[in-house]
C-alpha positions in Angstrom: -78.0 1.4 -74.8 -81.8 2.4 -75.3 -81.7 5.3 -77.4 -78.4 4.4 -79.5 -80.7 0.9 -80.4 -83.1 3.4 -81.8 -81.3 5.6 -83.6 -79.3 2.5 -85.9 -82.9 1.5 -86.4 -84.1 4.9 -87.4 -80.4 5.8 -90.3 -80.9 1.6 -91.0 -84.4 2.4 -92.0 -83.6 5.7 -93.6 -80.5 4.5 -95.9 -83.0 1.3 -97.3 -85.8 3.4 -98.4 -84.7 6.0 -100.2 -87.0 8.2 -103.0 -85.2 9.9 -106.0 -86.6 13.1 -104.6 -85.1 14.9 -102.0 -88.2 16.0 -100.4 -89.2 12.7 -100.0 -86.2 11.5 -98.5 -86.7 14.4 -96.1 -89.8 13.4 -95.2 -89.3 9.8 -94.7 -86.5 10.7 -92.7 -88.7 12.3 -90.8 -91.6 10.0 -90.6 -88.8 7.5 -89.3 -87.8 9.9 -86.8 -91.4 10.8 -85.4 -91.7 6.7 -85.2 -88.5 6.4 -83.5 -89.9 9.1 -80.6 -93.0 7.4 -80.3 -91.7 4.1 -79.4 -89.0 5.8 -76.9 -92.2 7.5 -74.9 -93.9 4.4 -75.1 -91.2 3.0 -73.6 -90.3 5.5 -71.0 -94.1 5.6 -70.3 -94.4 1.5 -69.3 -91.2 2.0 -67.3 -92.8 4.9 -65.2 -95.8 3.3 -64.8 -93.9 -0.3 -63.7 -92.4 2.1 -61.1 -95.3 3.7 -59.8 -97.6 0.0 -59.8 -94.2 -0.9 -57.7 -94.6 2.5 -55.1 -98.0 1.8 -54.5 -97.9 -1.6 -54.3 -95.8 -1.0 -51.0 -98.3 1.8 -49.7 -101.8 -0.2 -50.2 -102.3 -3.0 -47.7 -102.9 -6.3 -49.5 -106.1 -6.9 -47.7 -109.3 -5.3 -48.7 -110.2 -1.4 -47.4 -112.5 -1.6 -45.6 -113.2 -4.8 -44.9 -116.5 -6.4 -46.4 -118.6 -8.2 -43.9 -120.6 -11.3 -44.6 -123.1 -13.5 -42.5 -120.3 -16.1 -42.7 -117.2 -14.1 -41.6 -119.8 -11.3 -39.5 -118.5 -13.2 -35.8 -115.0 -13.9 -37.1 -114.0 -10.3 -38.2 -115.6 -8.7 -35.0 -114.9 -10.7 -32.1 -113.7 -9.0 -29.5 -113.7 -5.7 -31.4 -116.2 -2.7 -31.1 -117.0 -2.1 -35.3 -118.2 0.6 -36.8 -120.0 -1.0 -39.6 -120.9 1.2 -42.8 -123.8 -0.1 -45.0 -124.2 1.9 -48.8 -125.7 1.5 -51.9 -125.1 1.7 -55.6 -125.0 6.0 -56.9 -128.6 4.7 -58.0 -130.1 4.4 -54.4 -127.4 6.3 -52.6 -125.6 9.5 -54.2 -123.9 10.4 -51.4 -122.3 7.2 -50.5 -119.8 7.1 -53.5 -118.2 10.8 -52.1 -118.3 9.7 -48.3 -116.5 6.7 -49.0 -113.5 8.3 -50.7 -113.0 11.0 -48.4 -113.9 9.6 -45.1 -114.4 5.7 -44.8 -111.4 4.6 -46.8 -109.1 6.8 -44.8 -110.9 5.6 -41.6 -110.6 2.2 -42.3 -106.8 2.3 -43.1 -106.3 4.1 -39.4 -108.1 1.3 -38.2 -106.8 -1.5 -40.0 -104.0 -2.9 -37.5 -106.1 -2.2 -34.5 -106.4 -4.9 -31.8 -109.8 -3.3 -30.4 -112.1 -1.8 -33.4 -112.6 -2.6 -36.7 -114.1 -0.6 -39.7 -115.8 -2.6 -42.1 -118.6 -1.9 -45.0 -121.8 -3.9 -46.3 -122.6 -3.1 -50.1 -126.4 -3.9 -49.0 -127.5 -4.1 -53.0 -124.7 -6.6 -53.8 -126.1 -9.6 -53.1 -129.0 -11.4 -51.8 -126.8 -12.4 -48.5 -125.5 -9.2 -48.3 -129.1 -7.7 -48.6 -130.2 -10.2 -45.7 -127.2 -9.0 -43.7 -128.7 -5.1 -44.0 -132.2 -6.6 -43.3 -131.2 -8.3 -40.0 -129.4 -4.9 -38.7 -132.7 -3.2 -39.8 -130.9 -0.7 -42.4 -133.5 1.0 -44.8 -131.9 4.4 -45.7 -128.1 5.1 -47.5 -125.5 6.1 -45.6 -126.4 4.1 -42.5 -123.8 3.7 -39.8 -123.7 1.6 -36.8 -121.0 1.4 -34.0 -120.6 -0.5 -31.0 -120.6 -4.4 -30.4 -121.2 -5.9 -33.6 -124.3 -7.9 -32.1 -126.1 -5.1 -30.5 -124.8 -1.5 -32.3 -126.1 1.9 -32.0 -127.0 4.4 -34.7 -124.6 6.8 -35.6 -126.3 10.5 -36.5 -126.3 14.3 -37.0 -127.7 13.7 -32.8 -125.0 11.0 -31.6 -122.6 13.4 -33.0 -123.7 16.5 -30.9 -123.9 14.8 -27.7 -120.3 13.5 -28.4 -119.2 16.8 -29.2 -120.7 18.7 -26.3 -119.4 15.6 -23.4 -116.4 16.4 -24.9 -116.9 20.1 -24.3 -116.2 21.0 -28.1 -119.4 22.7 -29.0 -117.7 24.6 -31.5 -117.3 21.5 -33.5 -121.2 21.2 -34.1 -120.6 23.0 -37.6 -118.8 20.2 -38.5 -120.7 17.6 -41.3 -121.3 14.7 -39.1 -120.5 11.7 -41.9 -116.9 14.0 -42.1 -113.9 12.0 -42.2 -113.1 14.4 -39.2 -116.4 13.7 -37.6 -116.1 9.4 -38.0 -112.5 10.1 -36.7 -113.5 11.7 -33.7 -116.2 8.7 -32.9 -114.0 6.2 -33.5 -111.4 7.3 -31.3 -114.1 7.4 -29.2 -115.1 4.0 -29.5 -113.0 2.0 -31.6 -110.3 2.8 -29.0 -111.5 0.0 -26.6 -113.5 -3.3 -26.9 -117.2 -3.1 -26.8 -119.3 -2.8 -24.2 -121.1 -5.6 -23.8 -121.4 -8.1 -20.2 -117.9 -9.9 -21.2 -116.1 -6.1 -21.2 -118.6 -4.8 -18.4 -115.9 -3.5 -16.1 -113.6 -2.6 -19.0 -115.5 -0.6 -21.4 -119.1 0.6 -20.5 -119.9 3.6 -18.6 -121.5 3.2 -15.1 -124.8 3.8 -16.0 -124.7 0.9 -18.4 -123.1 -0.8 -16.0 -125.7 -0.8 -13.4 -128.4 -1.4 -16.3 -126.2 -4.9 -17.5 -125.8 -5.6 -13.6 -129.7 -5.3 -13.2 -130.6 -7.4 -16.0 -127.8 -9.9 -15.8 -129.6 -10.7 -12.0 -133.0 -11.6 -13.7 -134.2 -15.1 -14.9 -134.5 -16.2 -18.8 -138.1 -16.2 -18.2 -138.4 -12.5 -16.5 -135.6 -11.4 -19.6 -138.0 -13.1 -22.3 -141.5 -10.9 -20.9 -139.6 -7.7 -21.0 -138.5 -8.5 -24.2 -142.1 -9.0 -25.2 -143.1 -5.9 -23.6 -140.7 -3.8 -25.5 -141.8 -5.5 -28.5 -145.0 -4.4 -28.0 -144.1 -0.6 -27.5 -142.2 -0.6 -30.7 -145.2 -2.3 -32.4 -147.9 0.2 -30.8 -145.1 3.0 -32.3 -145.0 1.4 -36.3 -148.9 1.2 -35.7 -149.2 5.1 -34.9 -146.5 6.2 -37.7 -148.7 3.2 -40.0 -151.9 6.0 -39.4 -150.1 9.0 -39.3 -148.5 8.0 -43.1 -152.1 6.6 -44.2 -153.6 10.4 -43.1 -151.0 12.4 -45.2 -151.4 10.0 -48.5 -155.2 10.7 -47.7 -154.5 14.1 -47.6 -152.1 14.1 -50.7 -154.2 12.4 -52.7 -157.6 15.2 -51.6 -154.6 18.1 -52.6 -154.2 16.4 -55.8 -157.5 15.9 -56.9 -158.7 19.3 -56.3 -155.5 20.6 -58.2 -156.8 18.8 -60.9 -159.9 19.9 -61.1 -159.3 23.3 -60.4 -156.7 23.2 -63.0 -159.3 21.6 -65.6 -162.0 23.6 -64.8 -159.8 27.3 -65.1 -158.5 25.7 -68.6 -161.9 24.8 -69.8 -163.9 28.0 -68.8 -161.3 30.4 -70.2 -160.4 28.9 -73.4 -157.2 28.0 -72.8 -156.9 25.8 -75.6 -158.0 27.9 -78.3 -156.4 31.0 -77.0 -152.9 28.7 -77.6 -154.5 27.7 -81.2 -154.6 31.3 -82.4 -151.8 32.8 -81.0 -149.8 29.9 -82.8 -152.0 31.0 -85.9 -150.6 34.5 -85.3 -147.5 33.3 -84.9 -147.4 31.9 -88.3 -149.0 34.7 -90.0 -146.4 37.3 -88.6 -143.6 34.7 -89.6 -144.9 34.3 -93.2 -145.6 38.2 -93.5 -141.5 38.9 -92.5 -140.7 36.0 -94.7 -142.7 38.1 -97.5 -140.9 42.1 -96.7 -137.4 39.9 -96.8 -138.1 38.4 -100.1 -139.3 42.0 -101.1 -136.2 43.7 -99.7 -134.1 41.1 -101.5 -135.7 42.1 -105.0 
């Protein structure tokens, strides 16, 4: 067996060096022995950890958690599916994103991972220059950003989206929960995730009546009359960007007025007191004090 292998190397050792002096022979004995532990915990250490690579092995799914989407496999991996879609960044650009995907989308995703109507997936938006297209398209800036719903068309997920869904659901005491929660995202998926998305091929199936009656109401006008209002919701959003535009211009106006006159003030208060020679002599006093304690020590000494 195991350990009787290690003990006839340990006395085979022993026996062929062997000192003149007993306290050597004790010690190399023991050096032997020491050597003869380590290599047994080495070995009981690979064998533990070949068992638990072997547990695990069974318990993580072979697939990747959650799973990555690309412009290539984007209509593949969510058709059919509602998706809640989570786009991060690096700890560089996104601190919190490292935290919220250990505790909350990586459990989320595996719920979700065998389900035949949603899918959870993730966009590393800083990994490449497709996957940065990918957030640019969906019109991510910020990280966390989450979007649910039909792949094609999602909705924002919020601090906002989650209050609503809390109080239709009549569980207003829930509104203290953290809204990027793993109990929060579980509570919107079920939500969601439960049923395919709610676009015109699921209109009956999985969108309330009010959207309903919206999709029924567009669905009955022409490409053309579809293409204008698209223009002229363009052009609200535009005339919105334009007034945020001014309103941002105004505040680094106004920064930039604060700054100046906390400069000067700053300059002048510093200039007109002294403030520079009062620091040069109390740093002269400083010394003088520090040389004239050096001095009683020296004294006290002698």
């Amino acid at each position: 067996s195991q350990p009787d292998f290690y003990h006839i190397r340990i006395h085979s050792a022993a026996t062929m060096l062997v000192p003149k002096s007993a306290l050597l022979r004790r010690a190399m004995v023991a050096l032997v022995v020491l050597r003869g532990l380590s290599l047994l915990a080495n070995f009981f250490v690979a064998v533990g950890a070949e068992m638990d690579e072997d547990y695990f092995s069974d318990k993580e799914p072979s697939s990747t958690i959650p799973i990555t989407l690309t412009e290539d496999n984007l209509i593949d991996v969510t058709a059919g599916k509602t998706t809640l879609i989570y786009f991060w960044a690096t700890a560089t650009s996104c601190v919190a994103c490292e935290d919220l995907t250990t505790s909350a989308i990586l459990p989320l995703a595996r719920d979700w991972q065998d389900s035949p109507t949603g899918v959870v997936a993730q966009v590393n938006c800083e990994a490449d220059e497709s996957s940065a297209v990918l957030c640019d398209d969906y019109g991510v800036e910020t990280f966390p950003t989450i979007l649910y719903g039909d792949a094609l068309s999602p909705e924002v997920y919020d601090e906002v989206v989650w209050n609503e869904l809390n109080n239709d659901n009549g569980n207003n005491d829930n509104n203290d929960i953290d809204y990027l929660s793993y109990q929060a995202l579980s509570t919107l998926a079920q939500q969601h995730l439960s049923k395919p998305p709610c676009n015109v091929a699921n209109l009956q199936e999985s969108c309330s009546p009010n959207v309903q009656a919206t999709l029924k109401e567009l669905l009955a006008k022409s490409r053309d009359e579809l293409e204008e209002l698209e223009i002229d919701i363009d052009s609200e959003l535009a005339e919105v960007e334009v007034e945020y535009d001014e309103a941002l211009a105004q505040i680094n106006e106004q920064f930039q007025a604060a700054l100046d006159t906390y400069n000067a003030k700053m300059q002048r208060i510093r200039h007109d007191r002294h403030y520079k020679w009062v620091q040069m002599v109390l740093a002269e006093t400083d010394r003088d004090l520090e040389a004239l304690h050096h001095h009683n020590n020296n004294q006290d000494e002698l």
